[in-house]
C-alpha positions, -999 to +999 in steps of 0.1 A: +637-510+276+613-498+242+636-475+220+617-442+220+642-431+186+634-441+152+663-436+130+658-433+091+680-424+061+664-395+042+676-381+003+692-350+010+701-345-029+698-364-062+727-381-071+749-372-100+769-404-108+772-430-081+754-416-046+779-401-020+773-398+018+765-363+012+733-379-012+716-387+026+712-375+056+706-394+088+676-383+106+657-390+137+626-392+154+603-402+177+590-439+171+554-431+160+521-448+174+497-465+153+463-451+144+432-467+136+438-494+108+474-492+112+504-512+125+538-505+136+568-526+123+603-531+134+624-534+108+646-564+106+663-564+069+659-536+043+666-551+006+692-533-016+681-534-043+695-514-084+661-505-088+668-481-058+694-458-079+660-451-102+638-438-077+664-413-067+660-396-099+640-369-109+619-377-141+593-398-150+594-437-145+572-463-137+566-447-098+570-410-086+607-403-074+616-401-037+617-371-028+645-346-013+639-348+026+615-385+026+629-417+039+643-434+011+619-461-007+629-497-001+612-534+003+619-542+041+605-568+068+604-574+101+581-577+137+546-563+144+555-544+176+520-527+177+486-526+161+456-514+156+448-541+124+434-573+124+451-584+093+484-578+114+488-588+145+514-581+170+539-607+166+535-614+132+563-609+106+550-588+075+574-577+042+565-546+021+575-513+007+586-499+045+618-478+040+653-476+050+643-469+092+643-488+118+604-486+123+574-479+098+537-472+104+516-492+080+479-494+069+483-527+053+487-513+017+511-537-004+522-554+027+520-586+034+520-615+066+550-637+063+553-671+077+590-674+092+581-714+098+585-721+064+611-700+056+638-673+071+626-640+072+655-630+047+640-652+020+607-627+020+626-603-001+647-625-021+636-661-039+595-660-022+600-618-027+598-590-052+635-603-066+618-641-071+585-628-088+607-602-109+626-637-122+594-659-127+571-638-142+602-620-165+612-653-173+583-670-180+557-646-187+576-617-208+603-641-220+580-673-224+612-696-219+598-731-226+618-765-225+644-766-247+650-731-253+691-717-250+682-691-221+712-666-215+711-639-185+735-610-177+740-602-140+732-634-135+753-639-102+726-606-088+697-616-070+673-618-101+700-635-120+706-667-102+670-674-098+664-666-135+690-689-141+675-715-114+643-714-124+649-719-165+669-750-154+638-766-138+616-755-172+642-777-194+660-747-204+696-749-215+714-718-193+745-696-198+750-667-174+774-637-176+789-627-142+818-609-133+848-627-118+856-664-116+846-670-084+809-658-096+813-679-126+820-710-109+789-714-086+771-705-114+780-740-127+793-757-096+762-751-074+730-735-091+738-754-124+738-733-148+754-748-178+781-726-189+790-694-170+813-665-189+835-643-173+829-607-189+860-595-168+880-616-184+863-630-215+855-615-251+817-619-244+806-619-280+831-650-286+819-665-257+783-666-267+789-682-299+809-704-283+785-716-259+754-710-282+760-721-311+723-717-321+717-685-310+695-672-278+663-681-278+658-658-242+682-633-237+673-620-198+691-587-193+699-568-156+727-546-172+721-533-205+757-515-225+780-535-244+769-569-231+727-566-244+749-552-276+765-585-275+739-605-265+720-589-293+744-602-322+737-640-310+699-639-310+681-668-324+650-664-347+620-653-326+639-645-296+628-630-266+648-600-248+636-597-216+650-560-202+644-559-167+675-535-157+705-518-167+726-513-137+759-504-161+739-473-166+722-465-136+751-440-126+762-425-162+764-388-162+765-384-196+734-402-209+728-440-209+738-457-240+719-477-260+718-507-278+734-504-310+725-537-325+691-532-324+683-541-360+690-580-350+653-581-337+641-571-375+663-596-387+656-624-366+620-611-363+627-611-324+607-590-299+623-569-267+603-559-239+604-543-208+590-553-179+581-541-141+570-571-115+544-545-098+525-552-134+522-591-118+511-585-081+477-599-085+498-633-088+521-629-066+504-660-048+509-688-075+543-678-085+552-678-045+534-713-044+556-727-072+587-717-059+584-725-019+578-763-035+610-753-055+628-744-023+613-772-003+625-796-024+660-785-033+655-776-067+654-736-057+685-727-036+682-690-019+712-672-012+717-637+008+744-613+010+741-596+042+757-567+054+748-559+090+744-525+107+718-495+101+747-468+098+761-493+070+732-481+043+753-458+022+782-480+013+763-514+014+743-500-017+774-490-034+780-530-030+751-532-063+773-510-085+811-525-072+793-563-079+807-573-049+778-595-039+765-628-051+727-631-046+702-608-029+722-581-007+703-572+024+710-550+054+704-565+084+693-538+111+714-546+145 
């Protein structure tokens, strides 16, 4: 028997530190029809993603906040169960900007048809998703990490992370990630191999780097901004690259996110940071997906997915992000 009930998580108020169950509210309604030009989806995984703790706020940024009372904004894919579109026909799996809910109308817009023949429907929004193009084209494009370049990224056992980390090691790139915890540290090495891991939990990071580059970074890839870019920042080679894609040690400060205070180490080493947003890239989306499905075809990509299972399980399984409790791409799995 067809659900009638579509069951979404809307903002009920803008965070103030780390979100709290009263930050949503659990709504439902009827599932809706499509119109003309329009397809229904049920929603099979909804990716978790830092980026998510931004779009709660109020405040300019690079796309207009969720708003208080609207489904909160996430990448998600799943099943065609309905449609009036060609593009997307019933039965076809499509990934795109969908929502936390179980089911989403869609005109097509920034969606896209997956094919789950060549790869699991989880991989859409990890390695071949927005997480995979976020690593390439940061990587390679903002960072221009070339063969022989000491390549060192923070966060690196997150979902950008190890395929930033994965990805340098096929360009000929020597690669040291910072992770928290030992386990983290050690498939770093053991199975993605990386070539040094450090342990910020346990390791004076600044020793560490000039331990493990003695020459200074040549691409410094950063996912959590605070005393580890400061760090970072003291090793950088001459002409380095600083690739900020996030900050998720800040995400939740309630008094104002610090910055870096070693800044003047890109005057000195005539270095260049830059920030970057993977939307900026979507009309190449294709040949970076194309690179990396041979990647991952041929075992030199590996894809890994932390799922939590269970639509009521939203709250807390974001909260995973800021605890670093997972190790690649966290996903919820609607059951």
């Amino acid at each position: 028997m067809k659900p009638s009930v579509n069951r979404q998580f809307r903002l009920a108020a803008r965070p103030v530190g780390l979100p709290k169950t009263s930050d949503w509210s659990l709504a439902e309604e009827a599932i809706p029809e499509p119109g003309d030009g329009e397809f229904l989806i049920r929603i099979e995984y909804v990716s978790l993603d830092p980026a998510m703790r931004g779009w709660m706020n109020e405040g300019k940024s690079y796309v207009p906040p969720v708003g208080i009372g609207e489904v909160m904004r996430a990448y998600s894919a799943g099943e065609v169960v309905a449609s009036n579109n060609d593009r997307f026909p019933v039965g076809s799996r499509a990934a795109g900007v969908f929502g936390v809910q179980q089911y989403a109308l869609s005109d097509g817009k920034g969606a896209r048809l997956v094919d789950t023949a060549l790869a699991p429907l989880p991989t859409y929004l990890s390695v071949l998703g927005m997480t995979g193009m976020t690593a390439y084209f940061g990587l390679l494009d903002v960072g221009a990490a070339k063969q022989g370049d000491t390549v060192v990224v923070s966060g690196a056992a997150g979902a950008v992370g190890t395929v930033v980390g994965q990805v340098a090691k096929i360009k000929g790139c020597r690669v040291v990630g910072i992770a928290g915890g030992a386990d983290k540290c050690r498939y770093l090495v053991e199975e993605l191999g990386f070539d040094a891991a450090i342990d910020y939990k346990h390791e004076d990071v600044r020793l560490a780097l000039r331990q493990h580059c003695p020459k200074g970074i040549d691409v410094y890839f950063d996912n959590v901004g605070g005393e580890i870019l400061d760090a970072a920042l003291a090793q950088l080679a001459m002409h380095a690259r600083v690739v900020i894609c996030g900050a998720i040690s800040q995400y939740n400060a309630i008094e104002g996110v610090t910055g870096p205070a070693n800044y003047l180490s890109l005057l000195v080493n005539r270095a260049r940071m830059q920030g970057m947003v993977v939307f900026d890239y979507a009309s190449r989306y294709g040949e970076a997906a194309q690179e990396m499905a041979n990647w991952l075809a041929d075992g030199r990509l590996k894809s890994r997915e932390h799922i939590v299972e269970g639509f009521e399980n939203f709250p807390d399984a974001l909260l995973k992000l800021f605890r670093g409790e997972n190790t690649g791409k966290l996903l919820l799995k609607i059951s």
